[in-house]
MARSEMI-987295 format. One line per 4 residues: for each residue x, y, z of C-alpha. Coordinates in nm, 2 decimals, always signed. Example, Ala and Ser with C-alpha at 12.3 -4.5 7.8 and 13.67 -1.06 7.14 Angstrom:
+1.23/-0.45/+0.78  +1.37/-0.11/+0.71;
END
This chain:
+13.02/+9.21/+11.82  +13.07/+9.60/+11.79  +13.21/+9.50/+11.40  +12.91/+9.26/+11.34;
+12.69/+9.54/+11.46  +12.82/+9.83/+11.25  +12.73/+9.61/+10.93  +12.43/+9.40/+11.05;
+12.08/+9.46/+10.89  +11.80/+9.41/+11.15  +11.45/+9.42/+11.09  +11.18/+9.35/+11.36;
+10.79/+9.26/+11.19  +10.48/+9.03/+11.23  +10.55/+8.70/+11.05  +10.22/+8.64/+10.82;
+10.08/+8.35/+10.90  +10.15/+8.14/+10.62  +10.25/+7.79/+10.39  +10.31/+7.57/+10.13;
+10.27/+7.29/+9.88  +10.44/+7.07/+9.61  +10.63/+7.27/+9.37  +10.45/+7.22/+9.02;
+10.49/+7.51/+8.83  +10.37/+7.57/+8.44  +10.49/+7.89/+8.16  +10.13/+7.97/+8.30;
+10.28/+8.05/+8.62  +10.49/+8.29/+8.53  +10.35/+8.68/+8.49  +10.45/+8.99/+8.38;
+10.11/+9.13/+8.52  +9.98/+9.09/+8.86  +9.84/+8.72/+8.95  +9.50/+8.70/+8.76;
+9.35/+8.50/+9.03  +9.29/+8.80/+9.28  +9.24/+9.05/+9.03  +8.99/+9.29/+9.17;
+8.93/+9.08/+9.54  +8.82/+9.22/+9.88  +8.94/+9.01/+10.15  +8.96/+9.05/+10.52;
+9.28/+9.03/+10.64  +9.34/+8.87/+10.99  +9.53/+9.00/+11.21  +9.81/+8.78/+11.44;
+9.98/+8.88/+11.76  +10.37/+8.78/+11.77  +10.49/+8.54/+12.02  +10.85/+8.47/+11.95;
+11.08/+8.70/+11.78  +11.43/+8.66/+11.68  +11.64/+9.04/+11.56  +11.97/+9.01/+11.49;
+12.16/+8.82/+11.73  +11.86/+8.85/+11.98  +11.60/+8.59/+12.08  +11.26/+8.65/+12.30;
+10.96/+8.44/+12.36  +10.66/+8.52/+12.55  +10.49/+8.23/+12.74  +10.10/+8.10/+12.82;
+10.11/+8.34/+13.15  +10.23/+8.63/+12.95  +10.56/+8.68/+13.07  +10.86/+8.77/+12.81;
+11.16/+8.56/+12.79  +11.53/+8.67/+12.60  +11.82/+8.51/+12.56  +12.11/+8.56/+12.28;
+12.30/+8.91/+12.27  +12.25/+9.18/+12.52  +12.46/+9.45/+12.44  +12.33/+9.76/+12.48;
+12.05/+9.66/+12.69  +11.92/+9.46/+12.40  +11.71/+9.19/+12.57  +11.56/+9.46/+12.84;
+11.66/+9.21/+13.15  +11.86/+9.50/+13.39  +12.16/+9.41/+13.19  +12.41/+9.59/+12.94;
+12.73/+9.52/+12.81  +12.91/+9.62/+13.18  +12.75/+9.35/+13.32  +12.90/+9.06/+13.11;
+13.27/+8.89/+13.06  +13.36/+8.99/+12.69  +13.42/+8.70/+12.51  +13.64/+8.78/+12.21;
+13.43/+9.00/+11.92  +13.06/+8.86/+12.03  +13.08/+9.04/+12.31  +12.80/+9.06/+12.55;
+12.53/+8.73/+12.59  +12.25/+8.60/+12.73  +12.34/+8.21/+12.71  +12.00/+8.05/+12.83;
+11.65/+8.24/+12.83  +11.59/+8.51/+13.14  +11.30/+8.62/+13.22  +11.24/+9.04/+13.09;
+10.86/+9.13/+13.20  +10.66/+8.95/+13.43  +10.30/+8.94/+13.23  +10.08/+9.09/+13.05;
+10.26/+9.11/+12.72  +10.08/+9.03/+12.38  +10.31/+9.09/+12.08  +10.70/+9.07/+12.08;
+10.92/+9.29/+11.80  +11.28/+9.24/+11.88  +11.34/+9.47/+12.13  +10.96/+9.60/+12.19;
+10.68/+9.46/+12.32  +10.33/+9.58/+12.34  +10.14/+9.43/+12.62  +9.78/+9.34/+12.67;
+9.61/+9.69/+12.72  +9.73/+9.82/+12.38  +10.04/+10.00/+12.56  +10.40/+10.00/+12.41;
+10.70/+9.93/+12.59  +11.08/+9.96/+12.40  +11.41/+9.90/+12.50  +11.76/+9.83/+12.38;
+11.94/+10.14/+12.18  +11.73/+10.41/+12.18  +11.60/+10.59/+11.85  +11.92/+10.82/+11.64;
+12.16/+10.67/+11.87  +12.52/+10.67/+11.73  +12.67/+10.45/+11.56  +12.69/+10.04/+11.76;
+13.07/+10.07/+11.79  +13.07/+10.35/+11.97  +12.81/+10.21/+12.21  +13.12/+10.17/+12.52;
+13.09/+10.54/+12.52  +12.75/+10.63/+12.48  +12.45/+10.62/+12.71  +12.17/+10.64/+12.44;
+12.01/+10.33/+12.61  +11.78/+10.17/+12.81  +11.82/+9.78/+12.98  +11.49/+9.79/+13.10;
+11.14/+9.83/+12.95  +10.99/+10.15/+12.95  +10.67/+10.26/+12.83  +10.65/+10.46/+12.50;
+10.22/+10.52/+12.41  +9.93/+10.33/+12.38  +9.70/+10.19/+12.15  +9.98/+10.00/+11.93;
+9.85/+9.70/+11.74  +10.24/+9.64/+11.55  +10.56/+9.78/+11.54  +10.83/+9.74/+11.27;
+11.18/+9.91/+11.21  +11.49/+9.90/+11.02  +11.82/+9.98/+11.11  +12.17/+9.94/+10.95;
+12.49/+10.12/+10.92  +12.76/+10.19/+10.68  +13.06/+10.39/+10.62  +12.86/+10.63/+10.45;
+12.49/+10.70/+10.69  +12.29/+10.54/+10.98  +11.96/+10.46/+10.91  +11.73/+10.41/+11.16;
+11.34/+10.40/+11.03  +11.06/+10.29/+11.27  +10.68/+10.22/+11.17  +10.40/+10.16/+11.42;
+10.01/+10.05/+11.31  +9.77/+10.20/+11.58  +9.46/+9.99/+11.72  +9.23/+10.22/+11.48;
+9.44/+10.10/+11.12  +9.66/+10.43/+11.12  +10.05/+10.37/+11.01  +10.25/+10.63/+11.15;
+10.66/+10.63/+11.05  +10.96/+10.83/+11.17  +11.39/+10.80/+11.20  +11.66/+10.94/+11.04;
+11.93/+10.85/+10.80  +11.98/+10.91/+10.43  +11.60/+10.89/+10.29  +11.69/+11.04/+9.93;
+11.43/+10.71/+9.83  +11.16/+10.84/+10.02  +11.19/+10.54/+10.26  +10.96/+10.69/+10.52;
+10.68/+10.74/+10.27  +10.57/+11.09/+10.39  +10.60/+11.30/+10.05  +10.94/+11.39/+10.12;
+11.30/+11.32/+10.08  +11.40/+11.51/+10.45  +11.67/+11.31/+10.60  +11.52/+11.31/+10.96;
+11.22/+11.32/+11.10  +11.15/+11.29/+11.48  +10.79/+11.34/+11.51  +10.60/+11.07/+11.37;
+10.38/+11.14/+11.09  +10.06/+10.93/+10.97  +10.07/+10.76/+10.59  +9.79/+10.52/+10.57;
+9.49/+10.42/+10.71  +9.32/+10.07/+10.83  +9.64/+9.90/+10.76  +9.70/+9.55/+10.94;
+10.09/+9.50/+10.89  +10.36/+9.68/+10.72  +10.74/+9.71/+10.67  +11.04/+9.85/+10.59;
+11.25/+9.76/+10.26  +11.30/+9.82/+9.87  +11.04/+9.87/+9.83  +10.83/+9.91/+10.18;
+10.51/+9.73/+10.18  +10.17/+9.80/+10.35  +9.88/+9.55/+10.38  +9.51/+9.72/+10.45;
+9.27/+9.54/+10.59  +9.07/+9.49/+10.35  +9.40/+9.31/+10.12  +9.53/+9.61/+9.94;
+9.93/+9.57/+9.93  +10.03/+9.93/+9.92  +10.44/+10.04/+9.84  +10.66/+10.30/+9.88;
+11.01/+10.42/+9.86  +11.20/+10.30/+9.61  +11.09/+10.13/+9.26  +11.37/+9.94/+9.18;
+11.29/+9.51/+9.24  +11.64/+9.47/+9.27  +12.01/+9.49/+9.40  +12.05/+9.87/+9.43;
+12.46/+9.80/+9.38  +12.47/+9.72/+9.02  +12.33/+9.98/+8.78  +12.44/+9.83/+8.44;
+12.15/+9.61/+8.43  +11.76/+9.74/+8.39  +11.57/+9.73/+8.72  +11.22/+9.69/+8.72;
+10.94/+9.82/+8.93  +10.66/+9.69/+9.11  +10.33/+9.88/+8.95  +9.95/+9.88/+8.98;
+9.97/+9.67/+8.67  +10.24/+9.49/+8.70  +10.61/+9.51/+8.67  +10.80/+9.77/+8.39;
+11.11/+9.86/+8.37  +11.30/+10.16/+8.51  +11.58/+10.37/+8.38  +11.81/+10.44/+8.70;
+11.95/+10.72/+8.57  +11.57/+10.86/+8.54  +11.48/+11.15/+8.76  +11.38/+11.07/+9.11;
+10.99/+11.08/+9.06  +11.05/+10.79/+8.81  +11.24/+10.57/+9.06  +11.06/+10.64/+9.35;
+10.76/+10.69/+9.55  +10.79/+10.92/+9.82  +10.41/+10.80/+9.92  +10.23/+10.50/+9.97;
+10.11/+10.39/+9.59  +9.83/+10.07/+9.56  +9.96/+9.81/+9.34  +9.77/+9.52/+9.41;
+9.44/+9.34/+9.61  +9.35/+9.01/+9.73  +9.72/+8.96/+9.93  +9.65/+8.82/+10.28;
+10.04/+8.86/+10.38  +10.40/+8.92/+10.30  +10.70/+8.91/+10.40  +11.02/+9.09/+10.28;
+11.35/+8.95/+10.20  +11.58/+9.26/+10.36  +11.90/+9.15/+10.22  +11.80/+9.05/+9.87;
+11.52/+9.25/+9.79  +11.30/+9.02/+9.71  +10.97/+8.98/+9.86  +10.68/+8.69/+9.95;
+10.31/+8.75/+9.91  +10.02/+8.50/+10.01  +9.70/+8.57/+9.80  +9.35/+8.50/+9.91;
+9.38/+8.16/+9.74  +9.66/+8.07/+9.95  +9.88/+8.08/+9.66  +10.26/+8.19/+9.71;
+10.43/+8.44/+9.50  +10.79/+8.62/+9.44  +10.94/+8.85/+9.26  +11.31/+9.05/+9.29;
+11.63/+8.99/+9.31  +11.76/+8.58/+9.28  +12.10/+8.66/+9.21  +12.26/+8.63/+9.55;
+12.09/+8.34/+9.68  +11.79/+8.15/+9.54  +11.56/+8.24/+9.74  +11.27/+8.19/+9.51;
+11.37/+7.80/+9.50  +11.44/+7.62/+9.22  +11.14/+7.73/+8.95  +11.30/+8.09/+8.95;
+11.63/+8.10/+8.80  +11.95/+8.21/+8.93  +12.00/+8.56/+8.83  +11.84/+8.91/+8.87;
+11.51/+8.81/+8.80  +11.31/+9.12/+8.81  +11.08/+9.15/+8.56  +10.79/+8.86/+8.64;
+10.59/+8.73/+8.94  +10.68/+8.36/+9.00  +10.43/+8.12/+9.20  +10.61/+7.92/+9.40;
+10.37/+7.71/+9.58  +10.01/+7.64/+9.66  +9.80/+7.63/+10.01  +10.03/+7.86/+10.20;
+9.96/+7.90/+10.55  +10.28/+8.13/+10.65  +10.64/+8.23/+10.54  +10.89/+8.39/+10.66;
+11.27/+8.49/+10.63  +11.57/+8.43/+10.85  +11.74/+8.72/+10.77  +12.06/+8.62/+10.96;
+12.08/+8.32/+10.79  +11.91/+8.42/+10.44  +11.72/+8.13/+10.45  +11.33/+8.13/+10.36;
+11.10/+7.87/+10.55  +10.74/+7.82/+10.49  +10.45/+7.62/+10.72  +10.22/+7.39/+10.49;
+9.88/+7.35/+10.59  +9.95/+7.04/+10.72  +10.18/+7.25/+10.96  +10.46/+7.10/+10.82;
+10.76/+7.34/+10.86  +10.97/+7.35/+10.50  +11.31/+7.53/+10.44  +11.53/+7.68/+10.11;
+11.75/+7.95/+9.99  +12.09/+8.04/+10.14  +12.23/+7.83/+10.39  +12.46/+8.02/+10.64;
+12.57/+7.88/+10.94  +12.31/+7.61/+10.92  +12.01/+7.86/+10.91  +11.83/+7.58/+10.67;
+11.85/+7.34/+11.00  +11.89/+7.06/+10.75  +12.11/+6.85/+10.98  +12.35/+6.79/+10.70;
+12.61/+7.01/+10.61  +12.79/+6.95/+10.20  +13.14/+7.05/+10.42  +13.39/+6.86/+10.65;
+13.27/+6.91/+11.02  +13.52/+7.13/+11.10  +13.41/+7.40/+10.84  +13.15/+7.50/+11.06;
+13.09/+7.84/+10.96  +13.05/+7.75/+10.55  +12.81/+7.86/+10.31  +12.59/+7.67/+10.06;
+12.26/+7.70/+9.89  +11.97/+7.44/+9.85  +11.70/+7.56/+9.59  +11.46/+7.31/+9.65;
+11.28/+7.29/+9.94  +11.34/+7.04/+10.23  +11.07/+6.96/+10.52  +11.28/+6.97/+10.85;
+10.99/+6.96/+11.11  +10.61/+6.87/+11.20  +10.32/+7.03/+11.44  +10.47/+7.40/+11.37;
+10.22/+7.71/+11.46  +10.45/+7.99/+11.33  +10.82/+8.07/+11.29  +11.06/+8.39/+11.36;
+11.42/+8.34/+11.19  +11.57/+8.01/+11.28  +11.34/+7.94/+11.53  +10.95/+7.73/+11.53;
+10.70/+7.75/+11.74  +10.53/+7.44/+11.72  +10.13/+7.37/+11.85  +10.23/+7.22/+12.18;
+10.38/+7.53/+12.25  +10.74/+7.40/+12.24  +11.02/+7.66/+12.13  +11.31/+7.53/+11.87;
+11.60/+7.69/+11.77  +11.91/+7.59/+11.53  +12.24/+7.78/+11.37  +12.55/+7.79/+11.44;
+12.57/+7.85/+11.82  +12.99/+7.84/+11.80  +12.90/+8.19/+11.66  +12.61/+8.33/+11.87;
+12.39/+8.16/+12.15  +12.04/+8.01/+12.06  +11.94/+7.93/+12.40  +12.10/+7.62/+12.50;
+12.30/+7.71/+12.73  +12.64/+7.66/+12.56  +12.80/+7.71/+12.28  +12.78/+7.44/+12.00;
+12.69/+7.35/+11.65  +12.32/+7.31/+11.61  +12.21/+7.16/+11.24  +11.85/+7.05/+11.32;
+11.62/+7.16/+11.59  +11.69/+7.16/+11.91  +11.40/+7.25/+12.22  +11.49/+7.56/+12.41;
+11.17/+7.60/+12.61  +10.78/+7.47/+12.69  +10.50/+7.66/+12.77  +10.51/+7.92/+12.47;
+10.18/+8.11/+12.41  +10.02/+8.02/+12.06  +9.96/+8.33/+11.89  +9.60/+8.48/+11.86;
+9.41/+8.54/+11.59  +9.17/+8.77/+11.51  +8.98/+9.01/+11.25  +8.94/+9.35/+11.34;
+8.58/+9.48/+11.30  +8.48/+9.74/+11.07  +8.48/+10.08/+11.14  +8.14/+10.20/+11.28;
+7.93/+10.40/+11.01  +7.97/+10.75/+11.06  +7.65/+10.88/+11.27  +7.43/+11.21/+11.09;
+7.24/+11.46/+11.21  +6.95/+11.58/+10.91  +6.77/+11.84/+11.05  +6.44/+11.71/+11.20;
+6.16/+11.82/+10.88  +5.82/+11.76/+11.06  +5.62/+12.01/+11.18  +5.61/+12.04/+11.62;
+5.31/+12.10/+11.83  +5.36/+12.15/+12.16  +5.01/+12.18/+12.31  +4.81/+12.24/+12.03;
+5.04/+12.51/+11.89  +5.34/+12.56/+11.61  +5.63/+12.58/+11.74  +6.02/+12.57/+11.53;
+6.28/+12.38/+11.74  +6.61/+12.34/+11.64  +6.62/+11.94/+11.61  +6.79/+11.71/+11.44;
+6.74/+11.31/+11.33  +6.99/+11.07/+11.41  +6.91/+10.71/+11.32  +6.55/+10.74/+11.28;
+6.50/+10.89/+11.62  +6.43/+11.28/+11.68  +6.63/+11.45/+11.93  +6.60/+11.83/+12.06;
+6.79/+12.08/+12.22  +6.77/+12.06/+12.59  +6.74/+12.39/+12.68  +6.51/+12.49/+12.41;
+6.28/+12.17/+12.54  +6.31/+12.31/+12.88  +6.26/+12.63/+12.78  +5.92/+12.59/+12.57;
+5.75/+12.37/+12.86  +5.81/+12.61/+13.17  +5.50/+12.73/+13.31  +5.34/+12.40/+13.21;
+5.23/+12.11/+13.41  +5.57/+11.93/+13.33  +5.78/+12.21/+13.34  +6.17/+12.10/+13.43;
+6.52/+12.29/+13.48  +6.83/+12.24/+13.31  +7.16/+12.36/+13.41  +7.53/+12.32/+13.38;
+7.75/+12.18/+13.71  +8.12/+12.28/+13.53  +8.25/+12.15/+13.86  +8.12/+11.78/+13.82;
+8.09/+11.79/+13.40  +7.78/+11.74/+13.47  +7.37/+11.82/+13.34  +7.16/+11.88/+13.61;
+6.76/+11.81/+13.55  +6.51/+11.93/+13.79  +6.16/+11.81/+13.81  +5.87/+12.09/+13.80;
+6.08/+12.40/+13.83  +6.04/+12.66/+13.58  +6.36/+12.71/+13.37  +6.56/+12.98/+13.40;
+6.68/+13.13/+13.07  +7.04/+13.22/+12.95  +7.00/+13.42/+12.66  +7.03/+13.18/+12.27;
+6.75/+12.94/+12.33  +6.47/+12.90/+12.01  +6.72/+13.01/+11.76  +6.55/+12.88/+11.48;
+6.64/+12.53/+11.27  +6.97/+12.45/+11.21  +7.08/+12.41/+10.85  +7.26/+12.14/+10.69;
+7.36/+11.77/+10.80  +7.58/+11.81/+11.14  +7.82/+11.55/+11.26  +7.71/+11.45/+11.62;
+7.93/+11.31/+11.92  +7.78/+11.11/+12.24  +7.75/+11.36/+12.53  +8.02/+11.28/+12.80;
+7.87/+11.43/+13.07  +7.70/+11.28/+13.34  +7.32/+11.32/+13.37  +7.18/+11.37/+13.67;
+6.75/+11.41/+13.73  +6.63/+11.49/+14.07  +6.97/+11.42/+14.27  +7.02/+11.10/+14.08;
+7.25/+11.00/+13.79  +7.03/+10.90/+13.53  +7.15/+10.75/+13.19  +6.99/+10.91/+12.85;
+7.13/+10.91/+12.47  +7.23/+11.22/+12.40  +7.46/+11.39/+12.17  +7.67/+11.72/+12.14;
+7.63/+11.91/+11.81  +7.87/+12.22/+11.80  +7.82/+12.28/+12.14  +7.44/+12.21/+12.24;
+7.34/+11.89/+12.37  +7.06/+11.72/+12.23  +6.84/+11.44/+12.40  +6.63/+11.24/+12.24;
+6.26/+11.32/+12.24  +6.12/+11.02/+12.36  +6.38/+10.96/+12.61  +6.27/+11.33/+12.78;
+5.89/+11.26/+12.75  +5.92/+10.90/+12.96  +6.12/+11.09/+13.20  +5.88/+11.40/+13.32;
+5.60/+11.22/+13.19  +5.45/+11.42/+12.90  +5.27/+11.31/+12.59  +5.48/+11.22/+12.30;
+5.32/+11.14/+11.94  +5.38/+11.10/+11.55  +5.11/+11.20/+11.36  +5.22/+11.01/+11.02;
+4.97/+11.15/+10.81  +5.02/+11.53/+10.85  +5.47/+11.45/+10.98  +5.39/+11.59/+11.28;
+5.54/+11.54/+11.62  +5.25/+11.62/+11.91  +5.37/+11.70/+12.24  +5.12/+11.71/+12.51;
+5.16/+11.83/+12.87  +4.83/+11.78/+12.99  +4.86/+11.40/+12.88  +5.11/+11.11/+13.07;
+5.37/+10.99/+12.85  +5.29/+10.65/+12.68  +5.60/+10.45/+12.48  +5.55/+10.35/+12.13;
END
């Protein structure tokens, strides 16, 4: 396991919920420039929660009461169960496993990533290798790890990461999309390409930074992708479309319109982004093809496209052909639902519409779950490729590597278990599908609502007569409504009938109101008008009128609080009016308050 490890390319992110139809394909099909059909389109992108998850050699599965289940390796703590490679009987190179699933966290959890899990509240709980540990095979001797879940923030709506390891660097990048949109990246490793997208080429960066805003899923990969919320595919890192070990071809990059070629031997700001760049709208997911840089997008007409690299396997099925394919989009299919990519396996499998559950690409180790295999039985562990796609299931919700979900909430897994456990319970040869578990939570869907408008404060413009006289408040008008400053209110109606102290209870954060006692000045009230718009914020402070807690709209302006008008005059019962015809606001002690 510890050799498997040291050259093993994991990569935890939402699937997309995709699919797929017939393959009839036309010259019409095939661009240079970005698919015509969603030139120029706003969509709203939904946003999924993750139920099953298979990383590496790991498997998890969170059911209908919440609770996360893992099976499959659990070296270094991997599947979060108590467990670590001192708790199990080696068994030859695969080391430490988790034959059947075990039961991790108890409830509450919403979203599964690999070795992450964010829970129902927003929070974000990690375990497994921590972040910059060393490299896997030294993992006997290092401690950089936790078996159990702990809790790293809150308010994560997705997590995604990357890590792999050579003779030559460890790279370990990690993304995480915040409940508000915000993409925030960090790790370490050789980032030359500007894989982290923060405007640099450092090679380590432990404090996560923010990239882009009101995104709804992202990931790591050549290039690393972004999808706003409103269908904008952003990219960053590097340009090239293709195999980065083979420069005596041209490699081509993705653009805003379209994809060009590029000269690797050019300078580094020709070859790369080092930020986030918009190359196209109307995607409503994707999904990345780590280990032959290619990538999958769904438009808003439920149209799948590819582009990148087909040389190594086919994984653009059999209307692309074999070779390094850079330079054009292909369509591959039509009413896509979902796709995804087994990256152990290299196999692509899509969900139709009809929730039909469709396979191609690179068949290792039966990742295509075809249930027949081109080789005598005993050659197990032999490659082949299929480029046109075969349907291998029915019923199927969403799918994570070689695994389905289907709509009664049964789990199904297949590969080559004489190599690593699927959940079975023992170690055998799996072709097709075979049920691991019931009771698997469908995921959820939802769209995020909009951002609330950004509130104003104009300065209030009408004249203000407070008993028959002209007097300049510093007020402002938010939404149609005109609110004052407290004290200056207070201030201007002591002595009168309806006179009322304000004061400050630091102890309690609390405004105090008093009925009928005259207000006791502090120096700074009647300034004058304030000038220019102001960006208001809700008062947190408790209110409280005559021993009570009473409940107002008020808002803090650079320090002052200011209460609505209205709200003040209905409370100590003075007269409140709008003279339309000369914009002037009457206030009137001598008068009860009467609502609009």
């Amino acid at each position: 396991m510890k050799k498997l490890l040291s050259v093993c390319l994991a990569v935890c992110m939402v699937a997309g919920l995709i699919t797929v139809t017939p393959l009839t394909v036309s010259a019409a099909e095939v661009k240079s420039k970005l698919p015509t059909t969603t030139s120029a389109t706003r969509v709203s992108v939904p946003i999924t929660t993750q139920t099953i998850s298979q990383t590496d050699l790991s498997y998890f599965a969170v059911k209908d009461d919440g609770s996360l289940w893992a099976w499959g390796y659990a070296g270094e703590g991997s599947l979060g169960n108590g467990k670590d490679q001192r708790d199990y009987p080696v068994r030859g190179d695969w080391g430490a496993v988790e034959m059947a699933p075990v039961k991790t966290i108890n409830g509450a959890v919403k979203s599964v990533f690999g070795s992450s899990a964010i829970k129902d509240d927003n929070s974000f709980w990690r375990w497994g290798a921590e972040p910059f540990a060393t490299r896997p095979e030294m993992y006997n001797d290092y401690k950089g790890f936790s078996n159990v879940p702990a809790k790293i923030m809150d308010d994560v709506q997705h997590y995604s990461s990357v890590i792999y390891h050579s003779n030559y660097v460890d790279n370990s990048m990690y993304m995480y999309i915040k409940t508000d949109g915000s993409l925030w990246v960090f790790g370490s490793g050789e980032d030359q390409s500007g894989f982290l997208g923060d405007g640099t080429q450092r090679e380590r960066r432990t404090t996560p930074v923010k990239i882009l805003d009101n995104v709804a899923y992202a990931s790591f990969g050549r290039p690393s992708l972004a999808l706003t919320r409103d269908g904008t595919l952003y990219a960053w890192g590097t340009k090239s479309l293709g195999s980065a070990f083979n420069n005596n071809y041209v490699q081509y990059a993705l653009s805003s319109t379209g994809i060009v070629p590029v000269n690797p031997n050019a300078p580094i700001e020709e070859r790369f982004w080092l930020r986030p760049q918009k190359v196209m709208d109307g995607v409503i997911s994707f999904r990345t093809h780590s280990l032959s840089d290619a990538v999958f997008i769904v438009m808003s007409d439920n149209t799948l496209w590819a582009w990148g690299d087909n040389y190594r396997h086919p994984v653009m099925t059999d209307v692309v052909p074999r070779g390094n394919e850079h330079d054009v989009f292909y369509k591959i299919m039509d009413n896509v639902r979902s796709v995804d990519v087994a990256d152990i396996g290299n196999a692509v499998l899509a969900v139709k519409t009809d929730n039909s559950l469709w396979t191609w690409g690179y068949c290792m180790s039966s990742s295509l779950a075809l249930g027949d295999w081109p080789y005598p039985r005993e050659d197990r562990v032999g490659d082949y490729t299929r480029a046109e796609p075969k349907k291998i299931m029915d019923n199927v919700a969403v799918t994570s590597g070689c695994t389905a979900l289907k709509l009664d909430g049964s789990l199904w897994a297949w590969g080559n278990a004489l190599q690593w456990p699927i959940g079975t319970g023992k170690y055998d040869w799996y072709p097709g599908p075979v049920k691991i578990m019931d009771g698997v939570r469908i995921p959820s869907l939802y769209t995020p609502q909009p951002n609330p408008p950004v509130l104003i404060a104009k300065p209030t413009n009408s004249t203000v007569l407070v008993n028959g006289e002209n007097v300049v408040f510093d007020a402002y008008n938010i939404n149609d409504s005109n609110y004052f400053k407290l004290r200056d209110l207070a201030y201007v109606l002591s002595g009168t009938e309806k006179q009322f102290e304000a004061s400050w209870d630091g102890v309690n954060n609390a405004i105090v109101l008093t009925s009928g006692k005259p207000y006791t000045a502090l120096g700074g009230e009647m300034t004058g008008k304030g000038a220019g718009d102001k960006t208001p914020t809700l008062t947190n402070s408790k209110i409280i009128m005559d021993g009570k807690e009473a409940h107002f709209t008020a808002y803090n302006i650079e320090g002052n609080n200011y209460f609505k008008l209205r709200d003040i005059g209905a409370a100590f019962d003075f007269g409140v009016e709008w003279d339309g015809a000369r914009n002037t606001i009457v206030i009137d002690t001598s008068k009860g308050y009467t609502p609009e």
